[in-house]
N, C-alpha and C positions, 0 to 999 in steps of 0.2 A: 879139438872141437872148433878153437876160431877157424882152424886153417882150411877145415872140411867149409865152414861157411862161407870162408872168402871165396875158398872154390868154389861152390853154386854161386854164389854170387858173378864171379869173371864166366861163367858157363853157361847161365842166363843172358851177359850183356853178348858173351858172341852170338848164343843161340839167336837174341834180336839179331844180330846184323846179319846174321841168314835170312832171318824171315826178311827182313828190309829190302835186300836183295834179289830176293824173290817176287817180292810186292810188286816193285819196279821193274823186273827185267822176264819177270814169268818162270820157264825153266831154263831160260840160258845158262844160266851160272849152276844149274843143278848139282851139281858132279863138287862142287867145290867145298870143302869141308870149313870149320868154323872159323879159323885163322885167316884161310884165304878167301872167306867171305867179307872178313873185316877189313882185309889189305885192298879188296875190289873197289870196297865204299871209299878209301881212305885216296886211294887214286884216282876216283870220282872226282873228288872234292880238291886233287892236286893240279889234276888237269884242269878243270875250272878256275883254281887260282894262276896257273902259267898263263893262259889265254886273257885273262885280264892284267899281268904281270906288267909293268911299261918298262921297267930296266934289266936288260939282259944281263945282269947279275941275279938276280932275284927268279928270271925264268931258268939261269943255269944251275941255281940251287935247286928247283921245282922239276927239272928234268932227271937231275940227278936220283930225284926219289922213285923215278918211275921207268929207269931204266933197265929193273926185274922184273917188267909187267909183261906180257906177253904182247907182242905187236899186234895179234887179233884180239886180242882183250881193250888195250887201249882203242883201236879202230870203231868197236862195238862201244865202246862209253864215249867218244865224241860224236857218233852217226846218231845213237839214241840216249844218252844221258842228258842230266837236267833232273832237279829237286828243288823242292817247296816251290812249285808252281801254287799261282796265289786262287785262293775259294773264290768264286763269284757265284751268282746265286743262275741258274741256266735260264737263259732267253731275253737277262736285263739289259740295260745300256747302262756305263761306267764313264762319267767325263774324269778326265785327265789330261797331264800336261807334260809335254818334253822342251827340255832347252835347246837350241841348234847355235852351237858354237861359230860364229863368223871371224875372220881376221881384226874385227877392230871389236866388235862386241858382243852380243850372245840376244838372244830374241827366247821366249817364250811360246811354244804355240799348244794352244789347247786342243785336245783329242777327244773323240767321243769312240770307243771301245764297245760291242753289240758282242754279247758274249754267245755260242752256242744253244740253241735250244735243249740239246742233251748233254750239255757240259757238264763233266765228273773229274777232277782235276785228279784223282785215286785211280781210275781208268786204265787196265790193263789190256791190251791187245794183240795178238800175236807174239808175245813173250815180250814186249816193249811197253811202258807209258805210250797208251792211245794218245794218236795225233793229232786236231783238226787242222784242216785247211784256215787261212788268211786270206782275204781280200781289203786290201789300200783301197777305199772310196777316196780319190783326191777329188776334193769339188763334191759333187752331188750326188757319186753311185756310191752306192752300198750295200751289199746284201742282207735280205730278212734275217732276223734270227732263226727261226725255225726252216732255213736252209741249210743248219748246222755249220755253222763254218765261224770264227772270228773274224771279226771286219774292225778298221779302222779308220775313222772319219776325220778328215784332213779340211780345214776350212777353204772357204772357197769367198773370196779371189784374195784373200789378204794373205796367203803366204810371201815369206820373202825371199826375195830374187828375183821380182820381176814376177809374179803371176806364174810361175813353175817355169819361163823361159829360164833361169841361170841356175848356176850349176848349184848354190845352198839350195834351191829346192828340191831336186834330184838324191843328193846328200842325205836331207830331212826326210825321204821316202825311205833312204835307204837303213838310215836312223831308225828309223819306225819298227820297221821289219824286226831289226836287229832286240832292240828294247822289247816288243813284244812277244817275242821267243826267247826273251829271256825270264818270264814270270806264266808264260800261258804254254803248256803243251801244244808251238805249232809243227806241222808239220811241213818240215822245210822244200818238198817237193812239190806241192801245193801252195802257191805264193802266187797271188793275181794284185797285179797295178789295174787299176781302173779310172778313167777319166774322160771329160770332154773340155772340148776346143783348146785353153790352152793348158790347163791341165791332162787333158790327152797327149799334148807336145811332152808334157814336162815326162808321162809315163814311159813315153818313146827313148827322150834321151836316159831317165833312169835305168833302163834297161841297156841300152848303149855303153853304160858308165859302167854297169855292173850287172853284165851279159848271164853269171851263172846262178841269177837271185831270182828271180820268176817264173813260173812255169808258163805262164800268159798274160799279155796284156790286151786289155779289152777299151779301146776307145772311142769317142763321136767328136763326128764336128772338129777332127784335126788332123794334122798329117805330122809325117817326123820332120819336116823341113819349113818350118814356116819362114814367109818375110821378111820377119824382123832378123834375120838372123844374115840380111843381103845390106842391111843401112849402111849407108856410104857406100857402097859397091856398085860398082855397072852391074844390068842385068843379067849381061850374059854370062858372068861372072858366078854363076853357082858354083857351090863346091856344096857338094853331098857330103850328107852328114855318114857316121861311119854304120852304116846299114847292113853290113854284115855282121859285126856286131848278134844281131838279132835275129841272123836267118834260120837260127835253131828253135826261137823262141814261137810259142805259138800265141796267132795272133788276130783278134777282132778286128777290123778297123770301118767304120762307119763314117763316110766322106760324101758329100756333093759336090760332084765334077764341076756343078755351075756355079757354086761359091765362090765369086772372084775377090769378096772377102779372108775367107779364110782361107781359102786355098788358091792362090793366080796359077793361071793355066802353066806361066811360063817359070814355077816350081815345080807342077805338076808331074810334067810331062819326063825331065829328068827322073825326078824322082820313080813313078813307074817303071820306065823305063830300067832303073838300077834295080827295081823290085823283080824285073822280068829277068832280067839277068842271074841272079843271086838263087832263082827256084827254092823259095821259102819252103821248109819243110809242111808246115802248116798254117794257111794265112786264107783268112775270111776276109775280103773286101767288100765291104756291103754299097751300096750307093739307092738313092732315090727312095729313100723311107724303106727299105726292105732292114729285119729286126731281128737278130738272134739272142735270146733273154742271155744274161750273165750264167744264171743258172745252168742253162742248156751246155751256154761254152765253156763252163768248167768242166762238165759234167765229163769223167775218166779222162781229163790230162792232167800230167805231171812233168816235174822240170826230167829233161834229156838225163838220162842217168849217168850216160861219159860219153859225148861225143867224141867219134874215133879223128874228124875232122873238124878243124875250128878255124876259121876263118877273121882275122883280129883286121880289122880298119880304125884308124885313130885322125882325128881332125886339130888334136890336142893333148898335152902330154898326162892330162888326165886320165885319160882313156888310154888306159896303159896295160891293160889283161885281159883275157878271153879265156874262160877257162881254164885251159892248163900251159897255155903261153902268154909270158909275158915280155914287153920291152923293156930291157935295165936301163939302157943306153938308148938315148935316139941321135940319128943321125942329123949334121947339120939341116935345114929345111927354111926355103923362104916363108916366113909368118907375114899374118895380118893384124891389126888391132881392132877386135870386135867392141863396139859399144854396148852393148845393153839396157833396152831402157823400158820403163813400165809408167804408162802414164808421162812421158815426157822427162820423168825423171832419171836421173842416171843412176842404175842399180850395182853395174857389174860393168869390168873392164877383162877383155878374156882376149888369150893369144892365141891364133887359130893355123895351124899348117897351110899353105895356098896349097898345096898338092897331100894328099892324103897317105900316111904311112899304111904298110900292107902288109900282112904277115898270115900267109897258109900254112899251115901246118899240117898234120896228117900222120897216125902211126897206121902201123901192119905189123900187130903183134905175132902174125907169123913168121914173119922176117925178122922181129926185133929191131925194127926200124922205123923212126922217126923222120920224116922227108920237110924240110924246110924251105920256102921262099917267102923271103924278105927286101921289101922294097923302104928304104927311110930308117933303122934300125943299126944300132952297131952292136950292140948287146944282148943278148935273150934268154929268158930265165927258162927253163922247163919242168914243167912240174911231171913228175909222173907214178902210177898207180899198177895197179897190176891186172887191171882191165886193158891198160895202154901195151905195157911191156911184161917182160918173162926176166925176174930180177935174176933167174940163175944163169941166164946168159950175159955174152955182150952184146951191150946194146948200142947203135948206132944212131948217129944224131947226123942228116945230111942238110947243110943251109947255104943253100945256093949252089949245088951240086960240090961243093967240099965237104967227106966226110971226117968225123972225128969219131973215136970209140971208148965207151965207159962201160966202168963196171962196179953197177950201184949196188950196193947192200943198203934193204931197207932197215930203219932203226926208230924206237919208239923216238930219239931228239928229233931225226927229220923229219917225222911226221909231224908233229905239234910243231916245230918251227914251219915246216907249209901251209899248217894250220894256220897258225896266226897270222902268217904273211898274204893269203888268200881271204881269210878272213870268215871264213865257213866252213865249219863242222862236221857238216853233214857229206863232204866229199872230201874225206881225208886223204890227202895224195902222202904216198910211202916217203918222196924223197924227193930231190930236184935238182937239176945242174945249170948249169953256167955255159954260154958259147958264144962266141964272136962270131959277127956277122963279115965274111968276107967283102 
């Protein structure tokens, strides 16, 4: 008799972890019986502890438990997993606060959080936890609640770094994002920076910094290159910021040509120019009070699902990835020392390439072929997916017309280690290699 009860007993607690499974994921996991519904949750919850793991011992043990999981199993719980997203009550505003870690000490900045008008954190959708979109208000934009969307309000002008010119306020955007997809159901394909004048700068370089995080940014009253960014410099002396970077990104930009404030003619004109160049996939340049509400321009965009070409310009060794190429190594490069300064004060000391590293990349997954040029680079990491290449062949990596050949076998370790090295979830690459730049 105990033994019949303990059985119901252990037969109810799997029977839950099906239902749970189901709650969350719809009918995906249908097919999977009670055992292997509890094993699904239990690799949920492993993979979320590797991804926050910080010592590669502790993620080698965390790998080791989930190297029976099926490589599409894992892919589908880091693209859409996530629990105990937190209740809010739909359409309120929630103040809160995140800390941003600097080199000598740490700041405090308070957030104002505009939850959903139809927010249900239980919300089931197409076999997934329903998503909403996010919009970053840096400064003053924000969208209504009853736009349904999560927005998060960034104060305005006291962030630090400079009023969003340095690179901790960029960081702190990216911050944001991260943290609130970490408690709120967002949807990671839907991520809008939002801002004006120099918080518009700041959305500019965030996106620069971290090309595969937003699906658009929407800004006024600023450009991606402002002034401050030539101090101490001769005029002629621009060096473009890496605007490729962002030719995937879709993109508002609201300027007045005659603002010799914010915008001098003799930034401009480069700049344009490198925009005319580049054929932004999609880029609204508004000028002379002409208006497209935020609303409007969100309205059915979403981040690029896998650019088959990516385009990486870097001005600074920060700026070191583009989706699925990155720099390990960079090549020697004459530098300059950027000041930084906000109100006269000195915020930031930053070292800038004089000549801009360059790296195209480009697959043709029918060929199995990866075509590389690299200009300032000695290293390069590659990440790759199986929207990129065909893992059952070999595949070809060419950099700088020398080719090399591999043959990757994907694995649920290389994934999660891409994972984490990328830093997003929601574009789990298989695996990735290593090549020298000739």
């Amino acid at each position: 008799m105990r033994l019949l009860a303990a059985a119901l007993v252990l037969l109810a607690a799997q029977e839950s972890a099906k239902d749970q499974l189901r709650a969350r994921y719809g009918e995906r996991f249908r097919d999977l019986d009670d055992d292997a519904a509890a094993r699904t949750l239990d690799a949920e919850k492993t993979i979320g502890a590797y991804l926050a793991a910080e010592s590669s011992e502790r993620r080698g043990e965390l790998a080791a438990r989930l190297k029976d999981v099926p490589l599409a199993t894992v892919e589908h719980l880091l693209r859409c997993g996530g629990t105990g997203f937190t209740p809010a009550k739909a359409g309120s505003r929630i103040r809160t606060k995140t800390t941003l870690k600097r080199q000598d000490d740490s700041i405090e900045v308070e957030l104002q959080v505009t939850v959903p008008g139809d927010y249900d954190p239980t919300a089931v959708e197409n076999g997934v936890p329903k998503r909403w979109p996010l919009v970053i208000g840096a400064g003053n934009y924000l969208i209504k609640p009853e736009e349904n969307c999560f927005g998060v309000q960034l104060p305005y002008p006291d962030l630090p770094g400079g009023y969003g010119r340095g690179s901790h306020s960029q960081k702190l955007l990216q911050q944001v994002v991260r943290e609130t997809s970490a408690i709120y159901p967002i949807d990671a394909d839907r991520v809008f920076l939002t801002g004006a004048s120099a918080m518009g700068h700041c959305c500019w370089y965030t996106a620069m910094a971290y090309p595969d995080l937003p699906a658009g940014i929407y800004t006024g009253a600023s450009m991606p290159f402002p002034s401050i960014l030539n101090q101490g410099r001769k005029d002629e002396e621009v060096v473009l910021p890496p605007l490729g970077q962002v030719r995937a990104i879709a993109n508002y930009w609201e300027y007045s040509p005659d603002d010799e404030g914010h915008n001098p003619r003799k930034y401009m004109e480069p700049v344009l120019k490198r925009i005319a160049e580049l054929k932004y996939d999609d880029l609204t340049a508004a000028t002379k009070g002409e208006e497209l509400t935020l609303a409007q321009f969100m309205k059915g965009r979403r981040r690029a699902a896998m650019p088959v070409r990516v385009l990486l310009e870097s001005d600074e060794k920060r700026i070191n990835r583009n989706w699925w190429i990155e720099v390990v190594d960079f090549a020697p490069r004459a530098t300059f020392v950027l000041q930084i300064l906000c109100e006269d004060e000195k915020v930031e000391r930053r070292t800038l390439f004089k000549k801009p590293v360059i790296v195209d990349a480009a697959a043709d997954r029918q060929a199995n072929r990866i075509t590389i040029k690299a200009d300032g680079a000695k290293r390069l990491r590659v990440y790759l997916a199986g929207a990129l290449v065909d893992f059952d062949r070999e595949i070809q990596i060419v950099v700088n017309d020398k080719t090399t050949k591999h043959t990757v076998k994907p694995t649920v370790a290389k994934m999660l280690d891409a994972t984490r090295r990328t830093g997003n979830r929601t574009i789990p690459y298989a695996a990735f290699v290593e090549v020298d730049v000739p």
